[in-house]
C-alpha positions as CSV (number, residue, x, y, z in Angstrom):
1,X,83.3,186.8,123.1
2,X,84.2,184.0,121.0
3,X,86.3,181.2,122.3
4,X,89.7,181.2,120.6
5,X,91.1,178.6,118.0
6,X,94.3,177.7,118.4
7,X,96.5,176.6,115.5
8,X,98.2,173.6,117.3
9,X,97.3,172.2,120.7
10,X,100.7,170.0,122.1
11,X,99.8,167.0,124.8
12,X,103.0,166.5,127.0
13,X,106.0,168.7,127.7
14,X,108.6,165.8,127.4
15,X,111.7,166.4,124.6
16,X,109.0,166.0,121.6
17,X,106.3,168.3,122.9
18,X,109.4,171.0,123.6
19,X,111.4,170.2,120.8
20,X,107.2,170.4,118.5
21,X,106.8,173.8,121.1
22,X,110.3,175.6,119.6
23,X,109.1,175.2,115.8
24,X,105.6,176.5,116.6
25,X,106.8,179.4,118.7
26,X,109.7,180.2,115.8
27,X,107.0,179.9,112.9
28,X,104.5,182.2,114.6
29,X,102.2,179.8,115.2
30,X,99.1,180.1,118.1
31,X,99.7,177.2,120.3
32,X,99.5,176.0,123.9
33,X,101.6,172.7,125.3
34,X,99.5,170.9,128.3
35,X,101.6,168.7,130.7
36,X,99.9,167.2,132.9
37,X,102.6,167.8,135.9
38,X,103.8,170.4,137.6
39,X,107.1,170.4,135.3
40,X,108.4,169.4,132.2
41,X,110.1,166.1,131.6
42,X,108.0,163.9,133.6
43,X,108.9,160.4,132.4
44,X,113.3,161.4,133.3
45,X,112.3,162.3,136.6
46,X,111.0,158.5,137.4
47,X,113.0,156.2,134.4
48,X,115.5,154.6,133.9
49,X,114.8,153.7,137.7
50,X,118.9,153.3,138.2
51,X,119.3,156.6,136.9
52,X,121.9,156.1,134.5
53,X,120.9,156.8,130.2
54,X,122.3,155.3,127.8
55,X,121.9,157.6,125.0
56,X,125.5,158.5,124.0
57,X,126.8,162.2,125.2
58,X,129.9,162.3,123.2
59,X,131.0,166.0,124.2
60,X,134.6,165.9,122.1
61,X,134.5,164.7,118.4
62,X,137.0,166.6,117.1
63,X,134.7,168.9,115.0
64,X,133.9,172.1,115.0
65,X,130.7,171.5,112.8
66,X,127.6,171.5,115.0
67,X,126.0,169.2,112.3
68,X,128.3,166.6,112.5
69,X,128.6,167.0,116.3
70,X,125.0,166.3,116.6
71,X,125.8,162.9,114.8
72,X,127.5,162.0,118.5
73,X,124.8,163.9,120.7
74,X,121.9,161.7,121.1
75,X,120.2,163.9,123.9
76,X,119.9,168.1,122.9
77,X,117.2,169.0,120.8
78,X,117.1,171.0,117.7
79,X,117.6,174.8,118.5
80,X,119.3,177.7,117.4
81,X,120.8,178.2,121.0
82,X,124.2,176.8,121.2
83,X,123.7,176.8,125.5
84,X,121.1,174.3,124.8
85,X,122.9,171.5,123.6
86,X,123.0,168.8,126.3
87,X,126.6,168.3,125.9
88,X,126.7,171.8,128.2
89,X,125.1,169.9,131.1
90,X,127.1,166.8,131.2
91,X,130.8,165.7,130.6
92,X,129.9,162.0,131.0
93,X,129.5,159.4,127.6
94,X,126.3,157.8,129.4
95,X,125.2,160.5,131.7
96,X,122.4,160.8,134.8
97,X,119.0,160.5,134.0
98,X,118.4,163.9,136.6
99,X,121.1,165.9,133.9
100,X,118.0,165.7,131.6
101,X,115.6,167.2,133.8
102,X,117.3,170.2,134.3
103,X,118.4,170.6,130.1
104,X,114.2,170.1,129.7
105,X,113.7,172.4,132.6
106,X,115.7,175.4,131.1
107,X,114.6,174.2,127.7
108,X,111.2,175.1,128.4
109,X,111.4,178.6,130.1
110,X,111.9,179.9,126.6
111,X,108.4,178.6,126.5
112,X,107.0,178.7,129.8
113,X,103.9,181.2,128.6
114,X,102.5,179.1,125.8
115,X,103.0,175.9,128.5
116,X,100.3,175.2,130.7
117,X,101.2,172.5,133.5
118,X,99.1,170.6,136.2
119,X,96.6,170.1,133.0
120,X,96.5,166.3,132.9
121,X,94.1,165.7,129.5
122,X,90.9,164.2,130.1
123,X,89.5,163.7,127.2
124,X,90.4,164.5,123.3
125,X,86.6,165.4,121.8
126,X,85.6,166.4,118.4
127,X,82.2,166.9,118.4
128,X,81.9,168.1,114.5
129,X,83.4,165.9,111.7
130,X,86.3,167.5,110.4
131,X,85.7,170.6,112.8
132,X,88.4,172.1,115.9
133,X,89.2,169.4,118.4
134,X,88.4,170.0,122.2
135,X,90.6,168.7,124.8
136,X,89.2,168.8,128.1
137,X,91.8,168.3,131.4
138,X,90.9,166.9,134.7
139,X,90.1,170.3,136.6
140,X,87.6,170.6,133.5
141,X,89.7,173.2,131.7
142,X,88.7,173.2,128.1
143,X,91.0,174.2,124.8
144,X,90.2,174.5,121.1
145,X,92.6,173.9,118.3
146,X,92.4,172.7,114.7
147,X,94.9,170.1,114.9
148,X,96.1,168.1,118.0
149,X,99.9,167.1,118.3
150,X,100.1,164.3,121.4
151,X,104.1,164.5,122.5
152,X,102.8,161.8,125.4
153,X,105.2,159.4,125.0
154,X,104.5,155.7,126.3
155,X,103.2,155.8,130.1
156,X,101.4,152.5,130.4
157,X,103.1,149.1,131.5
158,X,103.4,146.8,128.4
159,X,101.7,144.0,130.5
160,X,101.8,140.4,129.1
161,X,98.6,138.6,129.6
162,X,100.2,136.0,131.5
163,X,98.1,134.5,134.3
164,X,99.2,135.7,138.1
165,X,101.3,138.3,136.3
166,X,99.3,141.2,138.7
167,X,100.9,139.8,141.3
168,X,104.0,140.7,140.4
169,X,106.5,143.8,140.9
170,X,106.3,146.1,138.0
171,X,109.6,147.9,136.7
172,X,108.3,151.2,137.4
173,X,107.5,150.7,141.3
174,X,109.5,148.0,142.5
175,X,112.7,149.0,144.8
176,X,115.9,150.0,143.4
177,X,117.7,149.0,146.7
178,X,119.6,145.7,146.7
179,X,119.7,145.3,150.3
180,X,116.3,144.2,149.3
181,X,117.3,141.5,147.7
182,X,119.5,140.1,149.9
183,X,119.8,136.3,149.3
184,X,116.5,136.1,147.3
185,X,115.6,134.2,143.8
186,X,114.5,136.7,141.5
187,X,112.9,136.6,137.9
188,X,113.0,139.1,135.8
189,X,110.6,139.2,132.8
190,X,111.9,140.9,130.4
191,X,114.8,140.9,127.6
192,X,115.7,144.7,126.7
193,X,117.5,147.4,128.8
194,X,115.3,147.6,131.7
195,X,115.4,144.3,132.4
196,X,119.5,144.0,132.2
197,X,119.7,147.3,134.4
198,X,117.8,145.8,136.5
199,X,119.8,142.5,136.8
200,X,123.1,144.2,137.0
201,X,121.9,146.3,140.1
202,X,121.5,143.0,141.7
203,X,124.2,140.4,141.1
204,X,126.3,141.6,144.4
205,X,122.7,140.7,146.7
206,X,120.9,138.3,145.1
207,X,121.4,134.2,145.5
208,X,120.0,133.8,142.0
209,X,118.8,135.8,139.2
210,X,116.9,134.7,136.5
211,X,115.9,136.7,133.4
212,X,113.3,135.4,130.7
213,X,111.2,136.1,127.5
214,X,110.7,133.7,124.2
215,X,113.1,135.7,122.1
216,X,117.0,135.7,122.3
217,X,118.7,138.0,123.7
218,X,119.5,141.0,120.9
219,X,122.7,142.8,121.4
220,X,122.6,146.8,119.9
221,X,126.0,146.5,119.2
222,X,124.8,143.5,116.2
223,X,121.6,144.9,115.0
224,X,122.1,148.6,115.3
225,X,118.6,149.1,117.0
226,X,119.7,151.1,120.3
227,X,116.9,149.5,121.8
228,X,118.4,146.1,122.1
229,X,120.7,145.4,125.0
230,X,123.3,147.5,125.4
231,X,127.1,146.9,126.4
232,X,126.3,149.0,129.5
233,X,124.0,147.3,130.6
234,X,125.0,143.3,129.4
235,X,127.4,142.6,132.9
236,X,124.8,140.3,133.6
237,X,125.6,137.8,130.6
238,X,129.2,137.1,131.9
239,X,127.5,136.4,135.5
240,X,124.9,133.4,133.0
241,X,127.9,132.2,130.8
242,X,130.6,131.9,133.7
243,X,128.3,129.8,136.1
244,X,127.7,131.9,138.8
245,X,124.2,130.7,139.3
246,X,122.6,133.3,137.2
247,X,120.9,132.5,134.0
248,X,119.2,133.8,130.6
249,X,115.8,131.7,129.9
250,X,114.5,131.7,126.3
251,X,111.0,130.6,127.1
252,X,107.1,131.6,127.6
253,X,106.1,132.3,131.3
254,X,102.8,130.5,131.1
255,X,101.6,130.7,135.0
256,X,102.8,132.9,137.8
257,X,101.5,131.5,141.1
258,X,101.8,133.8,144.1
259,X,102.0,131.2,146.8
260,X,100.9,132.0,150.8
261,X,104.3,133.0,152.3
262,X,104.5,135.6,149.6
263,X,107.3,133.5,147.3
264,X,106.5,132.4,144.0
265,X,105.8,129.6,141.7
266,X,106.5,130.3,137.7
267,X,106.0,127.7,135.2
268,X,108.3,128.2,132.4
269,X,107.8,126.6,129.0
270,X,111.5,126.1,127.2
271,X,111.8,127.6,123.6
272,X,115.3,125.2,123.1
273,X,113.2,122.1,124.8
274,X,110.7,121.4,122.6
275,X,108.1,123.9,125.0
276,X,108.8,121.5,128.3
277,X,107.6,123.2,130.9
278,X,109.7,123.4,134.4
279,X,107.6,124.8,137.3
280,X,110.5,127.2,139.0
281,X,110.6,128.8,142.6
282,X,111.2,132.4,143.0
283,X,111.0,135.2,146.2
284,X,110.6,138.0,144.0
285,X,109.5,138.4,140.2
286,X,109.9,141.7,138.5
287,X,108.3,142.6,134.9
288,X,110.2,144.6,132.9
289,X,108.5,144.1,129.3
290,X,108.7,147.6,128.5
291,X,105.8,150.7,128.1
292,X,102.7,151.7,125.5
293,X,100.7,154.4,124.4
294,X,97.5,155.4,126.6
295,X,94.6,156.0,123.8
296,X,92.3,156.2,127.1
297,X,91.8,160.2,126.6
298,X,90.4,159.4,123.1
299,X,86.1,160.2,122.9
300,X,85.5,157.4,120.3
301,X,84.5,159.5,117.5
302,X,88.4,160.6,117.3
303,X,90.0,157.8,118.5
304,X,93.1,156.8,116.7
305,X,93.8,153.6,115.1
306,X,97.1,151.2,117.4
307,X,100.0,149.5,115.6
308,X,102.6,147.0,117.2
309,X,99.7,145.0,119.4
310,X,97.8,148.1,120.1
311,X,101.2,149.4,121.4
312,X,101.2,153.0,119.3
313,X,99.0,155.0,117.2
314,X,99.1,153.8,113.5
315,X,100.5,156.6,111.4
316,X,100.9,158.2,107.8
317,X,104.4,159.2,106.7
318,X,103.6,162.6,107.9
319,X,102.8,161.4,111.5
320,X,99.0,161.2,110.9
321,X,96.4,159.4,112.6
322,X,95.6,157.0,109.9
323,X,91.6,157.1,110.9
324,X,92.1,160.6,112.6
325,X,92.8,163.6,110.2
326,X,94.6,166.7,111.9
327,X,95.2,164.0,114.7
328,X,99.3,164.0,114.6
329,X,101.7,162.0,116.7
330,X,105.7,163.0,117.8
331,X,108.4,162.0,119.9
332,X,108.7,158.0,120.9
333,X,105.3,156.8,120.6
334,X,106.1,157.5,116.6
335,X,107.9,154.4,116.4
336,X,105.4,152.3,114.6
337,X,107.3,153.9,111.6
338,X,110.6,152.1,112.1
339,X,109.6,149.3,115.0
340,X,112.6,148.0,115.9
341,X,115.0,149.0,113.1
342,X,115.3,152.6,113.3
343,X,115.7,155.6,116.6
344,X,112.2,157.1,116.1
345,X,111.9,155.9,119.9
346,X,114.6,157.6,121.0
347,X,115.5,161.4,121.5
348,X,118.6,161.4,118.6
349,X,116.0,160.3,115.9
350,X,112.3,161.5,117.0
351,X,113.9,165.0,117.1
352,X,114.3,165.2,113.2
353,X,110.9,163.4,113.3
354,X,109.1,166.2,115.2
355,X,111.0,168.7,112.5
356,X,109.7,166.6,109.4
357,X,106.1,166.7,111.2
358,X,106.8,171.0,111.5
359,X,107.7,171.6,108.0
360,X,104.7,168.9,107.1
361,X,102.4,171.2,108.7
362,X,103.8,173.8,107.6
363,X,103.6,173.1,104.1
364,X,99.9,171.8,104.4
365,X,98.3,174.4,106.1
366,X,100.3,177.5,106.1
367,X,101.7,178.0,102.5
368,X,105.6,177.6,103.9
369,X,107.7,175.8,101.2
370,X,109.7,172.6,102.3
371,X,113.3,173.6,102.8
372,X,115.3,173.2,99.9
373,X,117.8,174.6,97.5
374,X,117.8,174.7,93.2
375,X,120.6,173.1,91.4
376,X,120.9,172.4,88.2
377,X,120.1,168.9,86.4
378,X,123.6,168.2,85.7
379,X,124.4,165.0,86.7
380,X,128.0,165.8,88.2
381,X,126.0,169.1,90.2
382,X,123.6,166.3,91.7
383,X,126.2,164.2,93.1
384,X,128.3,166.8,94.2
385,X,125.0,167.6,96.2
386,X,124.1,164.8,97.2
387,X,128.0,163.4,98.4
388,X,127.7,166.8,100.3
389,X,124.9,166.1,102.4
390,X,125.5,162.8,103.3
391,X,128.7,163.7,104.5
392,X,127.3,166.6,106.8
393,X,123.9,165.3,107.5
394,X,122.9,164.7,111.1
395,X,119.1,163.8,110.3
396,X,119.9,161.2,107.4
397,X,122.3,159.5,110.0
398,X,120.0,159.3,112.9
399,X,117.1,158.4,111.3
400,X,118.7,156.0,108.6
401,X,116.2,154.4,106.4
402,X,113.5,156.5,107.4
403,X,114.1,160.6,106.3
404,X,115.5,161.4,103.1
405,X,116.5,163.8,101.1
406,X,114.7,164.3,97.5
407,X,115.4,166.0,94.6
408,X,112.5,167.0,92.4
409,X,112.2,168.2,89.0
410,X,111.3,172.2,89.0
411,X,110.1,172.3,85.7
412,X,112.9,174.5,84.6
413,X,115.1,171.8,83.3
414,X,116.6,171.8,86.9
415,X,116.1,170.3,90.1
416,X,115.0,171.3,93.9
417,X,117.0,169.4,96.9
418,X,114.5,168.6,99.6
419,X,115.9,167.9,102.6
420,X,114.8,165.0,105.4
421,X,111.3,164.0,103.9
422,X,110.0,160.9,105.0
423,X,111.5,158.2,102.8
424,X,107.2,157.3,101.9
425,X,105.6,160.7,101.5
426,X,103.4,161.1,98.7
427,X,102.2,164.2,97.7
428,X,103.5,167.5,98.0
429,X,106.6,168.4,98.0
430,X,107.4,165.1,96.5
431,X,104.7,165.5,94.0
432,X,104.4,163.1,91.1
433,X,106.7,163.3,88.3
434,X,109.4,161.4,90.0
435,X,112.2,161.9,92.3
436,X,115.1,160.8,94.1
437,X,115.3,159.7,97.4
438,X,118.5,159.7,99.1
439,X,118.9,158.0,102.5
440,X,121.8,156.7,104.8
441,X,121.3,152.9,105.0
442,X,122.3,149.4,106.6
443,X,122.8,146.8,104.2
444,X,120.1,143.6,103.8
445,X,121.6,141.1,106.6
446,X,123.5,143.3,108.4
447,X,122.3,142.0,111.8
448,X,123.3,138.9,111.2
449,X,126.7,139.5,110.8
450,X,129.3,139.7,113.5
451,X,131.7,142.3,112.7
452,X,134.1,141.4,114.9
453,X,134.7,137.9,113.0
454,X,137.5,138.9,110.9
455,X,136.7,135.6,108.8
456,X,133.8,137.2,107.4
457,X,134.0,138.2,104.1
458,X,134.1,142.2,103.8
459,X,133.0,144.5,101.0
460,X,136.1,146.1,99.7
461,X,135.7,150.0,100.2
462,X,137.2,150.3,96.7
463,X,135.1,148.2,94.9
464,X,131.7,150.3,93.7
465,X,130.9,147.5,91.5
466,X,129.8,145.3,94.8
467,X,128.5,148.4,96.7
468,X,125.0,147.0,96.5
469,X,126.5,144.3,99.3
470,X,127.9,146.2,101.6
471,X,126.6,145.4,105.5
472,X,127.2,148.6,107.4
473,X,125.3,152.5,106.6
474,X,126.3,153.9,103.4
475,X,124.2,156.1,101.8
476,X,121.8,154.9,99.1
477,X,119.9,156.6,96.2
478,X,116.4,155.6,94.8
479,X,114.7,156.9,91.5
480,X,111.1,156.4,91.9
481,X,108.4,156.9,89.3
482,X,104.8,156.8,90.0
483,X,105.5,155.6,93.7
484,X,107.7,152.5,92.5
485,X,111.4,152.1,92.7
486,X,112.9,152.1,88.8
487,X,116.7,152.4,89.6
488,X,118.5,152.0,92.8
489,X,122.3,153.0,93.5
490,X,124.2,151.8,96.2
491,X,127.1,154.3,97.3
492,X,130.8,152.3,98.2
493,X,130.7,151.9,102.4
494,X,133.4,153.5,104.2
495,X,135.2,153.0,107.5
496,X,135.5,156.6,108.5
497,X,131.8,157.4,106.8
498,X,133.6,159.7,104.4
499,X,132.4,159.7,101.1
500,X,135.0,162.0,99.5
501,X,136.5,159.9,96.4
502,X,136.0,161.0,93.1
503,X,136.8,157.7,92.0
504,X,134.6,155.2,94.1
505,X,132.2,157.6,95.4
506,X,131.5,160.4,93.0
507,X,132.1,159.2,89.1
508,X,129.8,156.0,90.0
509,X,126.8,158.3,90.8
510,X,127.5,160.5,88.1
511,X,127.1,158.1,85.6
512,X,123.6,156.8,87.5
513,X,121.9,160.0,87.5
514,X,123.1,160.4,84.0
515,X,121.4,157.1,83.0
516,X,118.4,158.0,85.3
517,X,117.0,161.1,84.5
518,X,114.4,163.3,85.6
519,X,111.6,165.1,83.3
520,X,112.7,168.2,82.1
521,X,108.9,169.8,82.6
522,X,106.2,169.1,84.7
């Protein structure tokens, strides 16, 4: 009997292998999810170590949309099944990290028989160019599919290659306890969340506490990334700029020297002092400099091209190997797309990520047409469409910047509304006769300005003239010809997001696709 193809084979039941598991089970498709545990959700049964997320559950908005609530949700995946949404397993704004195993847990049992767990992948093959992949696991189970969709996430240490740095505690392992700390000088290496959580569980034990890396220190609240430090998690800062012996080092650690009675030595180079170096002593040093991808499992004939300092796999706009074809990529370790800037690392935005992927797939290899609607080329009808969306949209919010809606000619003398494409797709359904791209945006600069210095100068939420300057996410609309930007419109910003105005929102985009038009044929 001949050994059976699948369609998809998923690595990793975490949120994006689930979340990539519901499309393929709704759309028909033959798949199998390996996990390489005996249960889904692996990575929120260990991290954070203090237990604690900090992706927002905001249960009561006020809405009765579940669109717009999902705007405010930034843990339940995409389903059809209002008793999966997260906010029905927590009533807390920052809730426990364990709340999350049991939404995966009862997120996969509507998928338990195309899961297979304890199957920890040993090795992604492809023995014929351009032919099925085989994926071997550690008890030397072997599976066939034509495309390969690894949900991993990021399970390796991002180790800096600083000398002596094996000898110290790693985020993952070290004790959450801080009766262990008791009196000690601790460094922390590290400048993100992990490394904050990690301070703030020990201010009430330890005698000092550094924490240090060569960049500054990058607030979320100021940049908008979620992965900078958050206000949960920044009680540490008052403890450095209050004198209570605690302190924030912008420096290199050059040399980590783990002396004979187990304490340290760390020589510190000084980013504010010219590079002068400071040898410091220390009882305990902790790295905290965050997680990457594992390409270990990779046979070299399909091993995918790293992005970010080999950190993740470097992808296409449709979350593509770039060297690999059929080799796709969802859930956090997509984040080469948006590094920094955007949520493709986080649940809220890899969710509509790992949807974009589906209908990518979808569209490609099984003849399904990318969601849309027809309207016709009128210019008032396009703005009405497009004020519409970005006043509902969940997917242009979360992943701002990144997915966007496009309208496309339909050769009719009308137009088809594409909803959340990848901002960069070429090809099909974009196609090549030009098209606008409509995205929710940050303005140029934004993270440089505080918004809670009232002597900064403000954009007037009247004034569509000046849109174009605006700091905070307003929504933005491209015409692009031939893969270059022609015209670029800049919707007015708005405190309350609400793009309603027929004055400053809708006559100004009028006139812009009236000036801007698309073929009439293709």
């Amino acid at each position: 009997m001949p050994e059976k193809i699948l369609d998809y084979l998923v690595i990793g039941a975490g949120p994006a292998g689930l979340q990539m598991g519901h499309f393929l089970h709704r759309a028909g498709r033959s798949y199998r999810i390996l996990e390489a545990t005996p249960a889904p959700g692996a990575f929120f049964r260990t991290f954070p170590r203090h237990r604690t997320l900090i992706s927002i559950n905001k249960k009561y908005t006020g809405w009765e949309d579940p669109e717009l609530n999902l705007r405010m949700d930034w843990n339940s995946l995409l389903s059809d099944d209002p008793r999966l949404l997260f906010t029905q397993y927590s009533d807390r704004y920052f809730p426990d990290a364990d709340d999350m195993v049991r939404y995966l847990e009862d997120f996969a049992a509507a998928q338990e028989p195309n899961i297979t767990y304890d199957a920890r992948v040993a090795e992604v093959a492809r023995p014929d160019a351009g032919g099925p992949f085989r994926v071997t696991d550690e008890r030397g189970r072997t599976f066939t599919a034509r495309r390969v969709i690894v949900a991993t996430g990021v399970t390796q240490p991002n180790v800096p290659p600083i000398p002596g740095i094996e000898t110290a505690e790693q985020y993952g392992a070290v004790s959450v306890d801080p009766a262990d700390f008791t009196n000690k000088r601790v460094l922390i290496i590290g400048k993100a969340n992990s490394a904050f959580e990690t301070a703030d569980n020990l201010i009430e034990t330890a005698a000092v506490i550094h924490v240090a890396g060569p960049q500054s220190v990058k607030l979320a609240w100021k940049t908008h990334f979620v992965g900078h430090l958050r206000a949960y998690n920044n009680n540490f800062l008052d403890t450095y700029q209050l004198k209570l012996q605690n302190a924030v080092l912008d420096g290199d650690i050059r040399r980590i020297e783990r002396r004979a009675d187990g304490s340290y030595l760390v020589t510190v180079a000084f980013v504010r002092a010219d590079e002068i170096t400071k040898d410091i002593p220390y009882d305990r040093v902790i790295v905290c400099t965050g997680f990457r991808f594992d390409a270990s499992i990779f046979a070299p004939e399909c091993r995918p091209e790293l992005a970010i300092k080999d950190r993740f796999p470097a992808l296409t706009p449709a979350y593509e190997s770039v060297n690999v074809p059929d080799l796709h990529f969802a859930g956090t370790i997509t984040q080469s797309r948006d590094f920094k800037r955007g949520t493709s690392g986080f649940i809220h935005g890899f969710r509509y990520g790992v949807r974009a992927l589906h209908r990518a797939l979808e569209a490609r290899y099984h003849g399904v047409e990318w969601p849309g609607r027809e309207l016709s080329g009128d210019p008032g009808a396009l703005a009405a469409a497009v004020l519409e969306r970005v006043n509902r949209s969940s997917a242009l919010w979360q992943q701002f910047g990144v997915l966007a809606d496009v309208i496309v000619p339909d050769g009719r003398g009308g137009a088809r509304y594409l909803e959340e494409v990848p901002l960069d797709l070429q090809g099909p359904p974009v196609g090549d006769q030009g098209h606008f791209a409509v995205t929710l945006e940050y303005g140029p600069g934004h993270d440089q300005v505080d918004p809670f210095d009232i002597s900064v100068g403000r954009i007037t939420q009247s004034d569509a003239e000046r849109a174009h300057e605006g700091h905070y996410l307003h929504p933005v609309v491209r015409l692009f010809r031939n893969g270059v930007v022609e015209a670029v419109h800049h919707v007015t910003e708005n405190l309350e997001n609400d793009w309603t105005s027929e004055q400053v929102h809708l006559n100004p985009l009028r006139d812009f696709f009236q000036h801007h038009s698309l073929p009439v044929s293709v």
